[in-house]
C-alpha positions as CSV (number, residue, x, y, z in Angstrom):
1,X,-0.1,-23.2,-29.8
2,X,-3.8,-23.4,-29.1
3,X,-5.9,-20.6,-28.2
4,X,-10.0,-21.4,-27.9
5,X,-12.9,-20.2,-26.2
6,X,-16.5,-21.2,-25.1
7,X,-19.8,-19.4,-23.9
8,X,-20.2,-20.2,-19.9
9,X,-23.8,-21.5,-21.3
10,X,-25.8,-22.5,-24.0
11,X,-27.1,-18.4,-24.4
12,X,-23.5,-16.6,-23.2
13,X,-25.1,-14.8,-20.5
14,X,-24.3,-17.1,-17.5
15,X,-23.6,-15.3,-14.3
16,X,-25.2,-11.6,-16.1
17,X,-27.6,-10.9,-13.9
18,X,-31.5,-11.9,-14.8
19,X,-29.8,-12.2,-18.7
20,X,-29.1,-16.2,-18.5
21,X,-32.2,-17.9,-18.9
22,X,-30.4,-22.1,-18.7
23,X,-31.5,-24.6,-16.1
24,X,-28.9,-26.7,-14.2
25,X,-29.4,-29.4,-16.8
26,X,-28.6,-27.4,-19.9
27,X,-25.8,-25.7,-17.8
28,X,-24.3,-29.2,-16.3
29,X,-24.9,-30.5,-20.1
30,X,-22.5,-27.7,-21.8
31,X,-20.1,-28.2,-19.6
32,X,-20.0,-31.8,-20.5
33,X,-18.8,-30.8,-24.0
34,X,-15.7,-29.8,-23.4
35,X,-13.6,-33.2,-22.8
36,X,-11.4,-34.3,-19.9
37,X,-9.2,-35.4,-22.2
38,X,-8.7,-32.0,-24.1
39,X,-8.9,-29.8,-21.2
40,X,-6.0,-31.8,-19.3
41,X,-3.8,-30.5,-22.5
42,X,-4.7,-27.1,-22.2
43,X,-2.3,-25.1,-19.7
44,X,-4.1,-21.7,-19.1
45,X,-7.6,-21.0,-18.5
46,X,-9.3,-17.6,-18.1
47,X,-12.6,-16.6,-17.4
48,X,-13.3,-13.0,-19.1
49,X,-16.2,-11.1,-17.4
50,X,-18.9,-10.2,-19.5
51,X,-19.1,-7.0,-18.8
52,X,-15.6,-5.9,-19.4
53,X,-15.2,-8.5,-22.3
54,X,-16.9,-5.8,-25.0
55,X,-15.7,-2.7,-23.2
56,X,-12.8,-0.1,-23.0
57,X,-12.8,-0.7,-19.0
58,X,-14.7,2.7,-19.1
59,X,-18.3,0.6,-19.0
60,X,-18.8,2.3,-22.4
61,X,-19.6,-0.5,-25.6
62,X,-17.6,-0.4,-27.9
63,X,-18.5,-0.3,-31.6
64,X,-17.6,-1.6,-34.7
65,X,-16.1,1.6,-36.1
66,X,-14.2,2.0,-32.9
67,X,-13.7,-1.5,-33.1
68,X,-11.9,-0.8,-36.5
69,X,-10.4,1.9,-35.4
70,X,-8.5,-0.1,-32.7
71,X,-7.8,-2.9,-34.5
72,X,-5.8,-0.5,-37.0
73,X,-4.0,1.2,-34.0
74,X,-3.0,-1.8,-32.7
75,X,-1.6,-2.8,-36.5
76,X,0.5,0.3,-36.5
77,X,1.9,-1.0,-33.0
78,X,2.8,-4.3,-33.8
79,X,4.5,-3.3,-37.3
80,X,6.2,-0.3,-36.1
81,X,7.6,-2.9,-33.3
82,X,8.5,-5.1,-35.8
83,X,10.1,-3.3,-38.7
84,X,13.4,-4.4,-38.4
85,X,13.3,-8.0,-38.0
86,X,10.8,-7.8,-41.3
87,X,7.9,-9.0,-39.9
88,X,4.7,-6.7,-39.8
89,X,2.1,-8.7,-37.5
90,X,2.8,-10.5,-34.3
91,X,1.5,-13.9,-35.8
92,X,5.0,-13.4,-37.9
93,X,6.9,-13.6,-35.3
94,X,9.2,-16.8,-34.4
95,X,10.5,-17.9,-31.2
96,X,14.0,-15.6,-30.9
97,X,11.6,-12.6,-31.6
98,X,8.9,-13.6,-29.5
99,X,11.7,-13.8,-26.5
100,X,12.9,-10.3,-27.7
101,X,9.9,-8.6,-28.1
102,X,7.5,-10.0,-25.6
103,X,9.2,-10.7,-22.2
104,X,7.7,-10.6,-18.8
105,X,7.8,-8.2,-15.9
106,X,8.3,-8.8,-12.7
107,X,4.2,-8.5,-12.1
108,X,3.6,-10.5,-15.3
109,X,5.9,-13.1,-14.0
110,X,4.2,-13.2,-10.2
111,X,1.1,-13.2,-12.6
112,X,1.8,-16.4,-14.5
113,X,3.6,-17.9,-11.4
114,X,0.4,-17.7,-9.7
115,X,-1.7,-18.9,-12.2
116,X,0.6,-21.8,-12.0
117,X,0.2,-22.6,-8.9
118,X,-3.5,-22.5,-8.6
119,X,-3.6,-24.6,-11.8
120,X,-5.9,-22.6,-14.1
C-alpha cells in the first residue's frame, strides 16, 4: 500500500485566497513533477481543502497540544479495538482483521463506488 501527498504548488497555498503567490509557469512546472507513469499506479486521489485540512471542522486551528491530545485518543481507540486479536495500532493489523474491523457502509460503499466511477 502507498499512501503520499503533495502541496497544490510550490508555496502550499494554491487556491487560498490572495495566500498563493506562483505564476502559471511555476504552477504548470510542479505539476510536471509528479510522473504519468506513477500516477497511472495510484488508484485514489483526494484533494483536502486547506482550510478544513488543519481544523476540527469547527474553523478553529488546532494545536499541537490538542494535536497530542488527539493523537492519544485516537491510540486508546484503535487498541481498545484491537485487544483481542493482540495487536495495539492499526498498522498491525493484517488482511483478515482489516476485513473484520474496517468494513464499509452502505454510504462508504456509494462513496468509493463513485470515486470509481469518476476515476479519481
Amino acid at each position: 500500500m502507498l499512501l503520499a501527498a503533495t502541496n497544490p504548488c510550490p508555496c502550499g497555498y494554491a487556491g487560498v485566497g490572495e495566500r498563493c503567490q506562483c505564476s502559471e509557469a511555476e504552477l504548470a512546472r510542479h505539476r510536471r513533477r509528479l510522473s504519468g507513469p506513477l500516477l497511472d499506479r495510484i488508484d485514489l486521489l483526494a484533494q483536502l481543502d486547506h482550510s478544513t485540512a488543519h481544523d476540527r471542522g469547527d474553523g478553529a486551528p488546532i494545536d499541537s497540544a490538542q494535536g497530542r491530545e488527539l493523537v492519544a485518543a485516537a491510540r486508546e481507540r484503535q487498541t481498545a479495538r484491537l485487544r483481542e486479536d493482540g495487536a495495539r495500532l492499526n498498522a498491525h493489523m493484517d488482511a483478515a482483521m482489516l476485513r473484520r474491523h474496517a468494513t464499509l457502509d452502505d454510504r462508504g460503499e456509494a462513496m468509493l463506488r463513485s470515486a470509481q466511477e469518476r476515476e479519481c
